[in-house]
Every structure is written in C-alpha cells, then in structure tokens.
mmCIF file as gemmi writes it, N, C-alpha and C atoms, coordinates in Angstrom:
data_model
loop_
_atom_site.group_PDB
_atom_site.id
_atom_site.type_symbol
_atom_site.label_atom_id
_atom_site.label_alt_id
_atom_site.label_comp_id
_atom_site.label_asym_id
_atom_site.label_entity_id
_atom_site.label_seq_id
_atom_site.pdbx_PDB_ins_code
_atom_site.Cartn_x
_atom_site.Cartn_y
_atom_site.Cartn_z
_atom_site.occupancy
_atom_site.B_iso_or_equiv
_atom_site.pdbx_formal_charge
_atom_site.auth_seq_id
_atom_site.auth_asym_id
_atom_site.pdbx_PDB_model_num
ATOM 1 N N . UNK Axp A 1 ? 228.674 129.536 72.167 1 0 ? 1 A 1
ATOM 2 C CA . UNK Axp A 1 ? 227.401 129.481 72.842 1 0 ? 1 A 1
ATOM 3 C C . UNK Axp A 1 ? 227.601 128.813 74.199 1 0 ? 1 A 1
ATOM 4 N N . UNK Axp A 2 ? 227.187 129.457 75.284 1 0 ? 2 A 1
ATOM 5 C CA . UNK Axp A 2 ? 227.517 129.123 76.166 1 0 ? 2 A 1
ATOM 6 C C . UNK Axp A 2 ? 225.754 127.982 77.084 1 0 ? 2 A 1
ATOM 7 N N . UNK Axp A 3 ? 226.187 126.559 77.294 1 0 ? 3 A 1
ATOM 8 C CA . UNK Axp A 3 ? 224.967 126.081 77.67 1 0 ? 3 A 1
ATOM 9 C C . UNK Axp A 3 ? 225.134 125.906 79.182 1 0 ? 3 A 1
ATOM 10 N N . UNK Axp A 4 ? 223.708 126.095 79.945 1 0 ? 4 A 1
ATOM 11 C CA . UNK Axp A 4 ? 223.753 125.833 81.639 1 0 ? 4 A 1
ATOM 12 C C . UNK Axp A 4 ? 222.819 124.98 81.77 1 0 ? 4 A 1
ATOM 13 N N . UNK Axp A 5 ? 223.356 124.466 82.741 1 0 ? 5 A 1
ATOM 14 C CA . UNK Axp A 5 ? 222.397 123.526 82.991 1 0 ? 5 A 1
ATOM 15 C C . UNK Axp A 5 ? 221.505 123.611 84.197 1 0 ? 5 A 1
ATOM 16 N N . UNK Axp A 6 ? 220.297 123.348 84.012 1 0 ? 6 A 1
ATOM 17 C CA . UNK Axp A 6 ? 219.099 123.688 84.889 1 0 ? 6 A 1
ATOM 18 C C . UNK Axp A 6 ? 219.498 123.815 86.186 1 0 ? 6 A 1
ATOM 19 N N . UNK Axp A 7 ? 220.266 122.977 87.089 1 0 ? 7 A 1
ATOM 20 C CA . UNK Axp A 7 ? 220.364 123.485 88.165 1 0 ? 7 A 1
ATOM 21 C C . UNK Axp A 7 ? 221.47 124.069 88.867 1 0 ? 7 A 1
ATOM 22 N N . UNK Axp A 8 ? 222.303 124.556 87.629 1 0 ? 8 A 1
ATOM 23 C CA . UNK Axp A 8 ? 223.311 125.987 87.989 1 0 ? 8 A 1
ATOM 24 C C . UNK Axp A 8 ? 222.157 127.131 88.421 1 0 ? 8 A 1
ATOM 25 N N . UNK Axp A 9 ? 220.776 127.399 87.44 1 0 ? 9 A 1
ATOM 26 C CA . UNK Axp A 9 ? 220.355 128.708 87.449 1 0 ? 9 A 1
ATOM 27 C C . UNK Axp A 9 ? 219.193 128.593 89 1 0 ? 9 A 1
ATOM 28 N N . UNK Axp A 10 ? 219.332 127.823 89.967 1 0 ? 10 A 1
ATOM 29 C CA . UNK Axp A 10 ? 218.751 127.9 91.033 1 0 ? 10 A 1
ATOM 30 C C . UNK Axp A 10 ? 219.776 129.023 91.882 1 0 ? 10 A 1
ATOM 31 N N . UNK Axp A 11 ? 218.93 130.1 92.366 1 0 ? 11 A 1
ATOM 32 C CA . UNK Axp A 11 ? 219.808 131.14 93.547 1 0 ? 11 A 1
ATOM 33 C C . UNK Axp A 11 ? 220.093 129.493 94.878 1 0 ? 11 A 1
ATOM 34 N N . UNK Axp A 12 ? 218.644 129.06 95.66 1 0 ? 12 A 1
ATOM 35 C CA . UNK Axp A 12 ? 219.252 127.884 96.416 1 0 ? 12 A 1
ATOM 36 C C . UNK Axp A 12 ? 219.363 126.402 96.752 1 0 ? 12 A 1
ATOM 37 N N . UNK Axp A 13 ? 220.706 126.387 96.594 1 0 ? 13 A 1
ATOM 38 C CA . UNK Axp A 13 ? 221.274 124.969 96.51 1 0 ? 13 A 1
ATOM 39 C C . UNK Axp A 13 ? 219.944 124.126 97.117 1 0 ? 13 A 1
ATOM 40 N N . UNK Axp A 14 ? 219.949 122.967 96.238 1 0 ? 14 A 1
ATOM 41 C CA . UNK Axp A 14 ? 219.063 122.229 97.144 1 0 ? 14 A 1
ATOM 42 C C . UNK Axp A 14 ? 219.217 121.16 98.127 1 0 ? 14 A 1
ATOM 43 N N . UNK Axp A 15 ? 218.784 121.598 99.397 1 0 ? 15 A 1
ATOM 44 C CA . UNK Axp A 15 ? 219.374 121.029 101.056 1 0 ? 15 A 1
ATOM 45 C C . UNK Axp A 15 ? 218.857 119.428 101.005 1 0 ? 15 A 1
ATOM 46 N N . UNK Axp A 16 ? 217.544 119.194 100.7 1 0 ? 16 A 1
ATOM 47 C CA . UNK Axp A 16 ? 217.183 117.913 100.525 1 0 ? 16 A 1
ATOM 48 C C . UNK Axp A 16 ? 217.192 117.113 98.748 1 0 ? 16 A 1
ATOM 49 N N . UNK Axp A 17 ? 217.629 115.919 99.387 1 0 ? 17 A 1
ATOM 50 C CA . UNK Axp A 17 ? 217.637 115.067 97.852 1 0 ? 17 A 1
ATOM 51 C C . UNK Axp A 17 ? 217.539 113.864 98.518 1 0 ? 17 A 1
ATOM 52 N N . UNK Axp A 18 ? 217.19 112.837 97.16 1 0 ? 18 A 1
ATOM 53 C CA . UNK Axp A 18 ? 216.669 111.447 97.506 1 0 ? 18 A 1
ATOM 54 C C . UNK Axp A 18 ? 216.258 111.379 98.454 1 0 ? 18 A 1
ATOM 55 N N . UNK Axp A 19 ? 216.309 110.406 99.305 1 0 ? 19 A 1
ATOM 56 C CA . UNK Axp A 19 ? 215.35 109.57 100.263 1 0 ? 19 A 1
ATOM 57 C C . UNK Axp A 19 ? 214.871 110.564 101.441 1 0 ? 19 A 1
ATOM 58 N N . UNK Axp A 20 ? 215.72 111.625 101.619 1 0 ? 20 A 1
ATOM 59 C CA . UNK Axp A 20 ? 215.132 112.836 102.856 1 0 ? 20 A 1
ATOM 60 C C . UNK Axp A 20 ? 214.353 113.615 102.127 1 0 ? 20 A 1
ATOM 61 N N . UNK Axp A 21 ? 214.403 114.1 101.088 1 0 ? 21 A 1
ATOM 62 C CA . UNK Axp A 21 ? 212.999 115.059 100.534 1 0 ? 21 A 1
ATOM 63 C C . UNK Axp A 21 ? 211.705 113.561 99.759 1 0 ? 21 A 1
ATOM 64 N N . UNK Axp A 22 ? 212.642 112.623 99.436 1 0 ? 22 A 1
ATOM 65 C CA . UNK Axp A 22 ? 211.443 111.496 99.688 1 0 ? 22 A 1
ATOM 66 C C . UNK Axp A 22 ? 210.208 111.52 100.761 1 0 ? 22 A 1
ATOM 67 N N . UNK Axp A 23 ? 210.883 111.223 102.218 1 0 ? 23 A 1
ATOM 68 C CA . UNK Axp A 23 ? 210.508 110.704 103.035 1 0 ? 23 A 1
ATOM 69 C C . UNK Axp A 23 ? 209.237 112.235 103.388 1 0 ? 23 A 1
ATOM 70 N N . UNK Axp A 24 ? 210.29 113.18 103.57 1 0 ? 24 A 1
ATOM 71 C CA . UNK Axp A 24 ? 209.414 114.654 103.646 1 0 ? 24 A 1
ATOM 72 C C . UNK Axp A 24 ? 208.27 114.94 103.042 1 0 ? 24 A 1
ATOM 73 N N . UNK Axp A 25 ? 208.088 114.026 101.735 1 0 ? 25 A 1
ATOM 74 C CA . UNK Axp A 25 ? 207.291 114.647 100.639 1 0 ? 25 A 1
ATOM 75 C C . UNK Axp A 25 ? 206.064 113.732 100.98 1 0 ? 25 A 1
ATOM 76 N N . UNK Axp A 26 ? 206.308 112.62 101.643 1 0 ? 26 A 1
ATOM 77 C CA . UNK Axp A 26 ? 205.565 111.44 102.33 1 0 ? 26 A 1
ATOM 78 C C . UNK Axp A 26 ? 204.639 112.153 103.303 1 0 ? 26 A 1
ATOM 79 N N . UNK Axp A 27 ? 205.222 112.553 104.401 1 0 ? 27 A 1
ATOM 80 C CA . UNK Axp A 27 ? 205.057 113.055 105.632 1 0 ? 27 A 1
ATOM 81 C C . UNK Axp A 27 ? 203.941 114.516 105.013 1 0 ? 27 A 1
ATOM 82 N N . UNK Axp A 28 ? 204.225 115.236 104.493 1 0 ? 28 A 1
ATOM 83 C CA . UNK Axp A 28 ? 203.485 116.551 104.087 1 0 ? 28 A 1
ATOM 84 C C . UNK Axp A 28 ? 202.238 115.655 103.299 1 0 ? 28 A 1
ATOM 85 N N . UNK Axp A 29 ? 202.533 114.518 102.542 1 0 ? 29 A 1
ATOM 86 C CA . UNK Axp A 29 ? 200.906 114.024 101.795 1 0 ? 29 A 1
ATOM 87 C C . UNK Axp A 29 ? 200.479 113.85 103.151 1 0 ? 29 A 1
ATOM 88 N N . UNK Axp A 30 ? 200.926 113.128 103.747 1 0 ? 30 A 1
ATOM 89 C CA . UNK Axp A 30 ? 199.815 112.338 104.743 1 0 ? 30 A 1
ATOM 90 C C . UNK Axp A 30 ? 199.062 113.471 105.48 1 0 ? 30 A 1
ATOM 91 N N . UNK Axp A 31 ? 199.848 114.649 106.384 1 0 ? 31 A 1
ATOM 92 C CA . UNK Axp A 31 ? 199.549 115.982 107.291 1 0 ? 31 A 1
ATOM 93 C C . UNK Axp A 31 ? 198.429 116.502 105.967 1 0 ? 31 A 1
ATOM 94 N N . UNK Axp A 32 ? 198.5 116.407 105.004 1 0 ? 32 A 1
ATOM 95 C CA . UNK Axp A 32 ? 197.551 117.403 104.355 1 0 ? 32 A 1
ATOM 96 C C . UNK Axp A 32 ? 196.254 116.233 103.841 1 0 ? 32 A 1
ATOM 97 N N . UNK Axp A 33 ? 196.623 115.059 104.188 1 0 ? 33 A 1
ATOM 98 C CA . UNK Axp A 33 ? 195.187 114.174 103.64 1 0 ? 33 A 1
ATOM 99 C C . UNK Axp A 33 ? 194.626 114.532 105.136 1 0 ? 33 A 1
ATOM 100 N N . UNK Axp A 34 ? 195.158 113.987 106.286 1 0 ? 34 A 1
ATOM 101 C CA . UNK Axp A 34 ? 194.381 114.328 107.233 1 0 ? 34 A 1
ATOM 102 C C . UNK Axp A 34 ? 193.836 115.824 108.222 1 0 ? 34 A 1
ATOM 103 N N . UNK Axp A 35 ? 194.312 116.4 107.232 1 0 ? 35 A 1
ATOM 104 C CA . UNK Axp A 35 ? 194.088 118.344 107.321 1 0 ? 35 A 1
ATOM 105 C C . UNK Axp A 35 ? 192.342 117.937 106.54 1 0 ? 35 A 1
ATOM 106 N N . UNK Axp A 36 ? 192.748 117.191 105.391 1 0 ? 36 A 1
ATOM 107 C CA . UNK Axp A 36 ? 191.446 117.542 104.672 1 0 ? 36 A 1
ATOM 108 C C . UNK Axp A 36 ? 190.338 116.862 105.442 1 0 ? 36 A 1
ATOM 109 N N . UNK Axp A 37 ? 190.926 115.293 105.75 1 0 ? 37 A 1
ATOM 110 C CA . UNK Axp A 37 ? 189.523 114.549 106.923 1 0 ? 37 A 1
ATOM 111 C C . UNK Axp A 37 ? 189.058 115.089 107.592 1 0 ? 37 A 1
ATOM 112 N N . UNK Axp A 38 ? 190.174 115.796 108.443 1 0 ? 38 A 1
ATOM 113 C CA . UNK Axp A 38 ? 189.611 116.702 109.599 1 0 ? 38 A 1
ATOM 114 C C . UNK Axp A 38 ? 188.559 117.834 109.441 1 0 ? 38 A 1
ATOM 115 N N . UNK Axp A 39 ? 188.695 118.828 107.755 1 0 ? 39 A 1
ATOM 116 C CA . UNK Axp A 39 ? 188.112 119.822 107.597 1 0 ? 39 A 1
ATOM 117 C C . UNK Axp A 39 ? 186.572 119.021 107.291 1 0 ? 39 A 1
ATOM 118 N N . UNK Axp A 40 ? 186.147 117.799 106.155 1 0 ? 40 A 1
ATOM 119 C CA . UNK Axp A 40 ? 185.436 117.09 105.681 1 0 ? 40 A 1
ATOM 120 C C . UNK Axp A 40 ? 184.433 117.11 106.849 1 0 ? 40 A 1
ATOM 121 N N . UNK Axp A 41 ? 185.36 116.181 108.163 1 0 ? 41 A 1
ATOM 122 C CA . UNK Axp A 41 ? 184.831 115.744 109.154 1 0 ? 41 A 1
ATOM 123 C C . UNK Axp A 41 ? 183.481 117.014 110.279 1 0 ? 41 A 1
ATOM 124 N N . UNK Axp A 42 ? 184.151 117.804 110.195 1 0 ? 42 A 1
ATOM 125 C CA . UNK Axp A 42 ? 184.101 119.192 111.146 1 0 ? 42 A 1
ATOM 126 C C . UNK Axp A 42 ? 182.846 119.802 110.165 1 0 ? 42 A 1
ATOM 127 N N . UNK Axp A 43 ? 182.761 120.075 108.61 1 0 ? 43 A 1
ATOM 128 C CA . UNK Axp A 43 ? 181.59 120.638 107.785 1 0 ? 43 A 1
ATOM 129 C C . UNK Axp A 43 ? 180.754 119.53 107.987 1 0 ? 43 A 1
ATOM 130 N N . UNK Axp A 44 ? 180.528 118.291 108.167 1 0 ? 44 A 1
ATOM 131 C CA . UNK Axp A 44 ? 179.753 117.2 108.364 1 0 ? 44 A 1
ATOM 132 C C . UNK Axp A 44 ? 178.422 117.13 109.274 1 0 ? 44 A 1
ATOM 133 N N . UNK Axp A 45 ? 179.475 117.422 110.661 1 0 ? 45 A 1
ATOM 134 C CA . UNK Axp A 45 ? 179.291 117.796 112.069 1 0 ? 45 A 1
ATOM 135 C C . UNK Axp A 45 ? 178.056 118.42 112.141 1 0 ? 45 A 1
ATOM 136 N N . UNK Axp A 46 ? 178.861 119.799 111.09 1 0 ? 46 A 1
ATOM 137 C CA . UNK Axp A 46 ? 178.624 121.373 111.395 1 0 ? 46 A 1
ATOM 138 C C . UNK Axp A 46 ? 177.014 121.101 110.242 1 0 ? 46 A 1
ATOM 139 N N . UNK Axp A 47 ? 176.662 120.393 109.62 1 0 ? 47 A 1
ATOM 140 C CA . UNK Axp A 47 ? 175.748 120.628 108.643 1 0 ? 47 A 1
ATOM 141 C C . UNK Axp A 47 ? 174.233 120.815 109.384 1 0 ? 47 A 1
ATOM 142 N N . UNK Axp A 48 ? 173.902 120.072 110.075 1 0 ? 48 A 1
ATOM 143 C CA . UNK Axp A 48 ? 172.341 120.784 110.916 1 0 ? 48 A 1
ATOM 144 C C . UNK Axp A 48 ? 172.25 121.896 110.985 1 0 ? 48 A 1
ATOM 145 N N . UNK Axp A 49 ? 173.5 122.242 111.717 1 0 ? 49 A 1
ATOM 146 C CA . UNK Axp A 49 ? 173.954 123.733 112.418 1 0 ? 49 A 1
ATOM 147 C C . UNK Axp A 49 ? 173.496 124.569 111.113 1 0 ? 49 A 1
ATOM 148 N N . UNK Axp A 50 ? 174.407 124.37 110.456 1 0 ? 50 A 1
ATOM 149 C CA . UNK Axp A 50 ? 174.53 125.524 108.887 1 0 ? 50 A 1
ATOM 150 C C . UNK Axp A 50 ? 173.198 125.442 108.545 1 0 ? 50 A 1
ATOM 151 N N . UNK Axp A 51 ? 172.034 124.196 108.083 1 0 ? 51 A 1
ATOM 152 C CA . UNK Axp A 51 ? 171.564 123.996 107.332 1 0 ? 51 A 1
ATOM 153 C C . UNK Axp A 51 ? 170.051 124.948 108.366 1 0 ? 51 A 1
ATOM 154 N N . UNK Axp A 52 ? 170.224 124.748 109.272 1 0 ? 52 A 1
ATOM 155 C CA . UNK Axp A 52 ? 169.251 125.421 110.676 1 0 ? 52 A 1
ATOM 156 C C . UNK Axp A 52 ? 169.129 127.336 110.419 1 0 ? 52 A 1
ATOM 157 N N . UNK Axp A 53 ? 170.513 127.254 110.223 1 0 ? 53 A 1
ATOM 158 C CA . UNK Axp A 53 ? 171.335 128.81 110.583 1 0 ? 53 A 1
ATOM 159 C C . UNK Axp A 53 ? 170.627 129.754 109.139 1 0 ? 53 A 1
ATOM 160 N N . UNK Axp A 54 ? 171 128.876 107.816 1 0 ? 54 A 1
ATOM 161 C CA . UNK Axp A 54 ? 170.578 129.333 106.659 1 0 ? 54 A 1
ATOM 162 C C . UNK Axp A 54 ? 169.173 129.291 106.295 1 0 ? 54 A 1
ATOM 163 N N . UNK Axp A 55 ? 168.374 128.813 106.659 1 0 ? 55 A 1
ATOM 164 C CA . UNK Axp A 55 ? 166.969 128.489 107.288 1 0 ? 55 A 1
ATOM 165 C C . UNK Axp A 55 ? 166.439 130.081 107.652 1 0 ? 55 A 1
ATOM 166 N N . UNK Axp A 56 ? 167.06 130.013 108.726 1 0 ? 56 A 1
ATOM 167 C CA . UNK Axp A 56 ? 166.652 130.815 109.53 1 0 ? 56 A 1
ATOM 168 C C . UNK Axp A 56 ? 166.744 132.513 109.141 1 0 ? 56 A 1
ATOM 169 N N . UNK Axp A 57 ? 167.972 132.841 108.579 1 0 ? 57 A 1
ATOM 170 C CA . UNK Axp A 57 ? 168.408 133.836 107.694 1 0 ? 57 A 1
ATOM 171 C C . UNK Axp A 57 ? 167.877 134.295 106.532 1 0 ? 57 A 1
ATOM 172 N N . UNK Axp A 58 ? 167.179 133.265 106.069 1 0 ? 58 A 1
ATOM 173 C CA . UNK Axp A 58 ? 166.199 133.368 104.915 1 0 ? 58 A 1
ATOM 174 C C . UNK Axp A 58 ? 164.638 133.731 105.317 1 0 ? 58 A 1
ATOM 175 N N . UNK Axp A 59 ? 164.261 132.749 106.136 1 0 ? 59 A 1
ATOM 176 C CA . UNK Axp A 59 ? 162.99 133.345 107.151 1 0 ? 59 A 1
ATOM 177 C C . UNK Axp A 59 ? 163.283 134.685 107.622 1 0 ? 59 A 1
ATOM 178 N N . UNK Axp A 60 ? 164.222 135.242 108.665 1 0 ? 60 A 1
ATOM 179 C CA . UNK Axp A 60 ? 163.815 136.356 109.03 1 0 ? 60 A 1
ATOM 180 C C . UNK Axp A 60 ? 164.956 137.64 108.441 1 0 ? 60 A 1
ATOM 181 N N . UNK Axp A 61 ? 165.738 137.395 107.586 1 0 ? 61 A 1
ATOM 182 C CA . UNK Axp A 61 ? 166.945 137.926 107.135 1 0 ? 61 A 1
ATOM 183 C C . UNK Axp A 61 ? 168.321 138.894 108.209 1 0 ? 61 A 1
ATOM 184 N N . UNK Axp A 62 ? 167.698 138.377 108.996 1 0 ? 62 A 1
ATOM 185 C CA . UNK Axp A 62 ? 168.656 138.872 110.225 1 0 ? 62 A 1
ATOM 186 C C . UNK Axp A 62 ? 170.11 137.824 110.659 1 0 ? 62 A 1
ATOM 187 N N . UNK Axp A 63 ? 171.19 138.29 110.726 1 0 ? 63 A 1
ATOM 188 C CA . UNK Axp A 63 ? 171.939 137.737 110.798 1 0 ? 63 A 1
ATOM 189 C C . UNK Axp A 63 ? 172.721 137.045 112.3 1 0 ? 63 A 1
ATOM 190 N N . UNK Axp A 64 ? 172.039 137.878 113.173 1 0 ? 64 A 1
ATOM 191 C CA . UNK Axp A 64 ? 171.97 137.791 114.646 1 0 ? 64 A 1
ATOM 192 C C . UNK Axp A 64 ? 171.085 136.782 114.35 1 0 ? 64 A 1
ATOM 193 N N . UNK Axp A 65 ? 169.993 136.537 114.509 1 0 ? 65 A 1
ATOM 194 C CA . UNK Axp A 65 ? 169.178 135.602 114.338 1 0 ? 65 A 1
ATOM 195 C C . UNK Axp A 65 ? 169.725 134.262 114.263 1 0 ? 65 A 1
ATOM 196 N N . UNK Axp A 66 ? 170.238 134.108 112.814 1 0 ? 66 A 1
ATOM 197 C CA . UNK Axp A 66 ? 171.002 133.012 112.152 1 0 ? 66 A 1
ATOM 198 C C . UNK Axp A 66 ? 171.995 132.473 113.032 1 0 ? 66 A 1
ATOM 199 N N . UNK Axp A 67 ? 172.906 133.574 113.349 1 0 ? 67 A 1
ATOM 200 C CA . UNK Axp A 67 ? 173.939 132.948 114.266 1 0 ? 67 A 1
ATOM 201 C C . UNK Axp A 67 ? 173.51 132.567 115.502 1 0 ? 67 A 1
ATOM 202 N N . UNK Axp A 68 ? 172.665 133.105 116.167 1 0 ? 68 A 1
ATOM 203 C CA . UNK Axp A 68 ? 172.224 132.539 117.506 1 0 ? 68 A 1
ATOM 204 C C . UNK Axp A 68 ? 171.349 131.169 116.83 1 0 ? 68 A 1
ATOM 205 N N . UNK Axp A 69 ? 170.52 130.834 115.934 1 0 ? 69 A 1
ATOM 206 C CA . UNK Axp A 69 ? 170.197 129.76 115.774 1 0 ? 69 A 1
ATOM 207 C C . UNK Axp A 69 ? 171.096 128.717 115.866 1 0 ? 69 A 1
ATOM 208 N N . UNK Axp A 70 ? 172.317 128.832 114.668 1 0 ? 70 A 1
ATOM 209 C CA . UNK Axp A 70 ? 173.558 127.908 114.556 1 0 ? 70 A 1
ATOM 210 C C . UNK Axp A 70 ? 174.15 127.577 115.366 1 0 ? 70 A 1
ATOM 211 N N . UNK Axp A 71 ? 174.544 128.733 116.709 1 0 ? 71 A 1
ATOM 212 C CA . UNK Axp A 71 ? 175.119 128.512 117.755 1 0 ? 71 A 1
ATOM 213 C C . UNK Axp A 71 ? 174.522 127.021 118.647 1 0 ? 71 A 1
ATOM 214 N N . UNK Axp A 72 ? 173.317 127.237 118.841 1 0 ? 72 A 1
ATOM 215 C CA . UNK Axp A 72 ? 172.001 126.669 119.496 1 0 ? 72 A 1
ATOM 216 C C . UNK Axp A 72 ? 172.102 125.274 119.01 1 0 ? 72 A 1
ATOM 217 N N . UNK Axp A 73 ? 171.691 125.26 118.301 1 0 ? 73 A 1
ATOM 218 C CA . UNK Axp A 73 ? 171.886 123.576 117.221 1 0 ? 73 A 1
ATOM 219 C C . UNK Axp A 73 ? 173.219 123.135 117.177 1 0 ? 73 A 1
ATOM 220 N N . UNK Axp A 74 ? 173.942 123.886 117.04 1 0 ? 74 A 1
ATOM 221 C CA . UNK Axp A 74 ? 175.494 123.44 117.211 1 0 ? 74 A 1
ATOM 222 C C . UNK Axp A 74 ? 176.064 122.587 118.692 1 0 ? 74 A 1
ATOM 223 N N . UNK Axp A 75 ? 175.726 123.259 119.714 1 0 ? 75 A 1
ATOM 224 C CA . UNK Axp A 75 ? 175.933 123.207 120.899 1 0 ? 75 A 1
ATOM 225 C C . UNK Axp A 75 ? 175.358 121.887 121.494 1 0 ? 75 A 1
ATOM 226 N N . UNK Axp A 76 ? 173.776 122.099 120.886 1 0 ? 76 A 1
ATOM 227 C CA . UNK Axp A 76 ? 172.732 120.627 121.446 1 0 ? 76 A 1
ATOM 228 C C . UNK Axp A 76 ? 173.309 119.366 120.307 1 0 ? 76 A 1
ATOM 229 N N . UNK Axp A 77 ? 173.655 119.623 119.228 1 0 ? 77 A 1
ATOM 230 C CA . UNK Axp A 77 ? 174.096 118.796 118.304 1 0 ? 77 A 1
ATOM 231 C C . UNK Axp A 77 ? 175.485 118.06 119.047 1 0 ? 77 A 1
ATOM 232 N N . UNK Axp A 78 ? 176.483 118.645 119.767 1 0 ? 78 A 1
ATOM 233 C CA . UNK Axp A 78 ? 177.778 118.785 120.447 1 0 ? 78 A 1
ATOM 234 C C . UNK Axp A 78 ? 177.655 117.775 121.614 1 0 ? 78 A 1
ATOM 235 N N . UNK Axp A 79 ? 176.505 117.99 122.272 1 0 ? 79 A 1
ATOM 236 C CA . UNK Axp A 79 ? 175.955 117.42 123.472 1 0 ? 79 A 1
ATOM 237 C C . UNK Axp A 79 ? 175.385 116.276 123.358 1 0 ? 79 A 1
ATOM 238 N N . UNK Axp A 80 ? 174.27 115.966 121.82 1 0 ? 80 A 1
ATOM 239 C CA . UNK Axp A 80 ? 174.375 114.768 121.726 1 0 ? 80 A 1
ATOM 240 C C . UNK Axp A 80 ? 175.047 114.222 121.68 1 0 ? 80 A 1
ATOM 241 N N . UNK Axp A 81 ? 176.295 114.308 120.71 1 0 ? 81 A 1
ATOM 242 C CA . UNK Axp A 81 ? 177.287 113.263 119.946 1 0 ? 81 A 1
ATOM 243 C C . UNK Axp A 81 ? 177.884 113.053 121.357 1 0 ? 81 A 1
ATOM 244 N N . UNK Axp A 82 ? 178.521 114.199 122.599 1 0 ? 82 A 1
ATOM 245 C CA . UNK Axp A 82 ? 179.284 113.702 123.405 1 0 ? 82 A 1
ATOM 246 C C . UNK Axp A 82 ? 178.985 112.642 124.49 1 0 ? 82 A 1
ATOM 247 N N . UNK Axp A 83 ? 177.547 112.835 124.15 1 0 ? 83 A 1
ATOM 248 C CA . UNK Axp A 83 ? 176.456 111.051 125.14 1 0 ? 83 A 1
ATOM 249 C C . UNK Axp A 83 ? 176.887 110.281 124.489 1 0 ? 83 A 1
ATOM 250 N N . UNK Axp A 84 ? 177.351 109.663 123.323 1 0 ? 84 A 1
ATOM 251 C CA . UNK Axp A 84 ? 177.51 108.36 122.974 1 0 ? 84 A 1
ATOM 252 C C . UNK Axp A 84 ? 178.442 107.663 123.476 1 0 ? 84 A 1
C-alpha cells in the first residue's frame, strides 16, 4: 500500500510559508476590513439619496424619475458634508 502525504498531491509547490504568508495573510485582513469600512461608509452617505430615490419610484414608478431624484439629493447631500 502505497501512502502520500498531503502535500506531495499539490500540482503547486508552495512559494510562501511561515512568517511571509503570515505577514501576507495580515496585510489582505486588514485591505479587506477596510474595503468593507469603506463600502459601510459610502451606503451610509448614500442612504437619503436611496431612501429619496425609492420614495420616489414608488410614487411615480418611473425610473428616470428615481434616478434624477437620487442624483439631486446625492449631490446637495455631497455639498453639505463638503461645508464642514
């Protein structure tokens, strides 16, 4: 009986080990926690806008409508925050 061991049956060798696919594996949490702040941050922003836009889409079911609302609120929403 012939036994293998788990990482004979990889096709590729693996380039990183210990402390460099450590450090890597560090670096990719952090880029993807602040991928998510950023997305969190930006739907936050964006919520008048949306909440205006979907409003509005429901009132007149036009989708032109909606988006020119969202746009609108988005923009003056944009303009406040950039006065502070």
């Amino acid at each position: 009986m012939i036994v293998l061991d788990p990482s004979q049956l990889s096709i590729i060798p693996p380039i990183l080990t210990g402390l460099p696919d450590t450090l890597l594996g560090l670096v990719l949490l952090v880029v993807g926690i602040l991928i998510i702040i950023l997305v969190v941050a930006a739907a936050i922003v964006l919520l008048p806008a949306v909440i205006v836009g979907a409003v509005v889409w429901f009132l007149s079911g036009s989708l032109l409508y909606a988006g020119i609302a969202f746009l609108i609120v988005a923009v003056i929403w944009a303009v406040a925050i950039g006065d502070d």
